[in-house]
N, C-alpha and C positions, 0 to 999 in steps of 0.2 A: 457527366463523367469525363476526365481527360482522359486523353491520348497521352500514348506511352512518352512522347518527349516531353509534355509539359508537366506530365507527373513526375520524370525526372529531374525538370527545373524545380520542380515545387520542392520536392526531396533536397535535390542541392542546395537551396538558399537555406531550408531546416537546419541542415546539417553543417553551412559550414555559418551558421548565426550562433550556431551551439559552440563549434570549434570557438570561435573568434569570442564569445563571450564568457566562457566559463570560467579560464581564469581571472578573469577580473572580477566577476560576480563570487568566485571562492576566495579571492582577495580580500570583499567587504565581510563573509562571512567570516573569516578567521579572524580579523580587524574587530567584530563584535565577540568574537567568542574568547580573545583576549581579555576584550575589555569589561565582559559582565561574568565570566570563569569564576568571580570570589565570592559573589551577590549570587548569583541567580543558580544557582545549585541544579534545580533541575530542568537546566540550561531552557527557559520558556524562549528568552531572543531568538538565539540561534535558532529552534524549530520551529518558529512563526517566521525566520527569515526564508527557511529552507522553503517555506510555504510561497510567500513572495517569488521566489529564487522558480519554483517549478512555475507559477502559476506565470512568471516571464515566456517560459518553452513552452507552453498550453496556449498562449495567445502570440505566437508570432506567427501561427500558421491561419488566415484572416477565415478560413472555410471548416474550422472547429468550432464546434457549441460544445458548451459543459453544462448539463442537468446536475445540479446536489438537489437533492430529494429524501424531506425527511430528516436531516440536519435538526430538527428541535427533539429529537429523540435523546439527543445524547447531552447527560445531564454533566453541566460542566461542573469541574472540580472530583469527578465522580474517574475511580481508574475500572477499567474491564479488560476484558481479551478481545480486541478487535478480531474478527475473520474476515477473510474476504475472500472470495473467487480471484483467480492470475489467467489472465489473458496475453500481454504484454508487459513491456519495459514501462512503458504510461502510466501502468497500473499505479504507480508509486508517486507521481506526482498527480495522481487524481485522487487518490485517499489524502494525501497532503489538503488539498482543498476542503478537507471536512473541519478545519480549524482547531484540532485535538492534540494535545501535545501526545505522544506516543515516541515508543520507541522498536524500532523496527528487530524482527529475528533472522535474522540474514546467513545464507551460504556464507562459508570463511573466503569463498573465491572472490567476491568482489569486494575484499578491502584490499585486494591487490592491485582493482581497476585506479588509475592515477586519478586524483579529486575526489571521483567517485568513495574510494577506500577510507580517504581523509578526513571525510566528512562522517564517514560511519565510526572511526575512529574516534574524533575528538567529540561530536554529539553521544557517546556511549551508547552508538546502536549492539544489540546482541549479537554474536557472530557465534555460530554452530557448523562443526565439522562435520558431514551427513557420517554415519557408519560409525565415530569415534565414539563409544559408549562414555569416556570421561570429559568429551567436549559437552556431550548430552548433557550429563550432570550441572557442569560448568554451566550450559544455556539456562538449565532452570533456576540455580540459585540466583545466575545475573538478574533474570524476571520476577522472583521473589522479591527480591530489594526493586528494582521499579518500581512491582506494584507498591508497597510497602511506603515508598515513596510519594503514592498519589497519582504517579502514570501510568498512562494505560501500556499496552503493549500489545503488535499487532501480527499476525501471522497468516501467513497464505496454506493454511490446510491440506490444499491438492500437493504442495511443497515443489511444484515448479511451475514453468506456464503450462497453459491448454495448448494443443497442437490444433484445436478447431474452434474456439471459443466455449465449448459446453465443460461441465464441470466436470473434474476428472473425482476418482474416491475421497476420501478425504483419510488422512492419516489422523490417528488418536491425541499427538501431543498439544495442541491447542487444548483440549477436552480437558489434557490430564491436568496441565497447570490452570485452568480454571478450577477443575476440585482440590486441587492442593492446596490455592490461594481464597480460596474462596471467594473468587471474582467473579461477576456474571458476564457473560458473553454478549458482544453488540456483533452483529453478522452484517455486513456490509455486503450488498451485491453492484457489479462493475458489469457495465457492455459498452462494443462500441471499440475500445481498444484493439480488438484481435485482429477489425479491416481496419482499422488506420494505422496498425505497424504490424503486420501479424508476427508468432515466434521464428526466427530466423531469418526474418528480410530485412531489405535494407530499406526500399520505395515508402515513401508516406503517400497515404490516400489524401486527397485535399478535404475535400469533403465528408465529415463524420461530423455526429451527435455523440457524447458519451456522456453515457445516466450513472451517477454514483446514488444507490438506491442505501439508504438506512432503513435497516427492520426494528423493529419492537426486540428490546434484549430480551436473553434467556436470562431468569434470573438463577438468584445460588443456589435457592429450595430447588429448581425444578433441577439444577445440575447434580445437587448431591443425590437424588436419590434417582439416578438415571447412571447408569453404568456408562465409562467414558466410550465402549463400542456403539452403542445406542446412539446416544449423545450426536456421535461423529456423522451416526447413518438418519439422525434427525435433522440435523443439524443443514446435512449435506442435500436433501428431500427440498429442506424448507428454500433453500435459498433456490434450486437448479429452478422450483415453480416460479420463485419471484423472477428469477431471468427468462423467464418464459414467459410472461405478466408482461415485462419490459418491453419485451420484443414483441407479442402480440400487440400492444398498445404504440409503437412505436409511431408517428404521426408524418417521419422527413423517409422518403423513399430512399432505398440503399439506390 
């Protein structure tokens, strides 16, 4: 365990490797997204760079370990409704690492964040206004045509982070565009994030494990005939055991 100062060099050197490298790392990204924008339609470069791009901030901190677990569940070429549990900001470059091209349903607040926004922007992440019943609309028809296209598309259910790591309810609309689309749900469970950055801090832990756990999909038989309230509260059951699973098995001492 460090002490408070060296956790705050640790933090420092994270934080300003991220300053210092991001635009130029958004530099190559937009460099590629130029150049493959007329070929690559649904844009595979750019989201395998984005993958690259996270898995750079995953490994400058030398006392992270990353668990993917279950990675041959997910049948390539195949689109679903990714879920996942939200712990942290991490969260998103640790799903990155599952190798799937997706695309993300995001607050409209962060394509305001600078690079951040950019990149949600020009990769055609979904963006939804919470409350806006015609951004709502807007969000599902953009996911239609994804899936339609062959990509998956991925949503965080609780619809913000956890304040403690455990799973908050889960809200209906993953559920629902799975039965609209007829796409089967892959549940993804994440730990491990919420002590190496919890929501609202600023300090990185040096030392963490994080498990990206892939479950066995829901498929579309069992979702259509499963009410999306059920669904959400099965859904939500299945995964809170699996991060239970996680953690009871967990091998590297907090």
């Amino acid at each position: 365990m460090l002490n408070k100062p060296a956790s705050f060099l640790v933090s420092l050197y994270i934080w300003l490797f991220i300053v210092f490298s991001i635009v130029p790392l958004f530099a190559v990204y937009f460099t590629l997204w130029v150049l493959t924008r007329l070929f690559d339609r649904r844009q595979v470069v750019v989201h395998y760079y984005a993958m690259i791009w996270s898995r750079i901030y995953l490994l400058v901190n030398p006392g992270w370990k990353i668990c993917i677990e279950n990675r041959d569940r997910i049948e390539r070429g195949k689109a679903y409704i990714l879920i996942s549990n939200h712990q942290s900001i991490i969260d998103i470059a640790l799903l990155l690492q599952l190798n799937v091209n997706f695309r993300w349903v995001s607050k409209i607040e962060l394509a305001r964040v600078p690079v951040v926004g950019w990149v949600l922007w020009l990769n055609n992440h979904i963006m939804v206004r919470r409350g806006d019943k015609i951004s709502v609309v807007q969000m599902a028809d953009a996911c239609r045509k994804v899936i339609a296209s062959g990509v998956s598309v991925c949503i965080f259910p609780e619809g913000t982070r956890s304040t403690n790591g455990n799973l908050q309810p889960f809200k209906e609309g993953a559920f629902i565009l799975a039965k609209d689309n007829n796409t089967p749900i892959l549940p993804v469970v994440l730990d491990g994030a919420n002590k190496a950055l919890p929501r609202n801090a600023f300090w990185f832990k040096f030392r963490q494990t994080f498990t990206v756990r892939v479950l066995e999909e829901i498929p579309v038989e069992e979702i259509n005939r499963t009410s999306t309230v059920s669904m959400a509260s099965y859904a939500s059951h299945l995964m809170a055991d699996e991060l239970q699973r996680i953690r009871d098995s967990a091998q590297i001492p907090e």
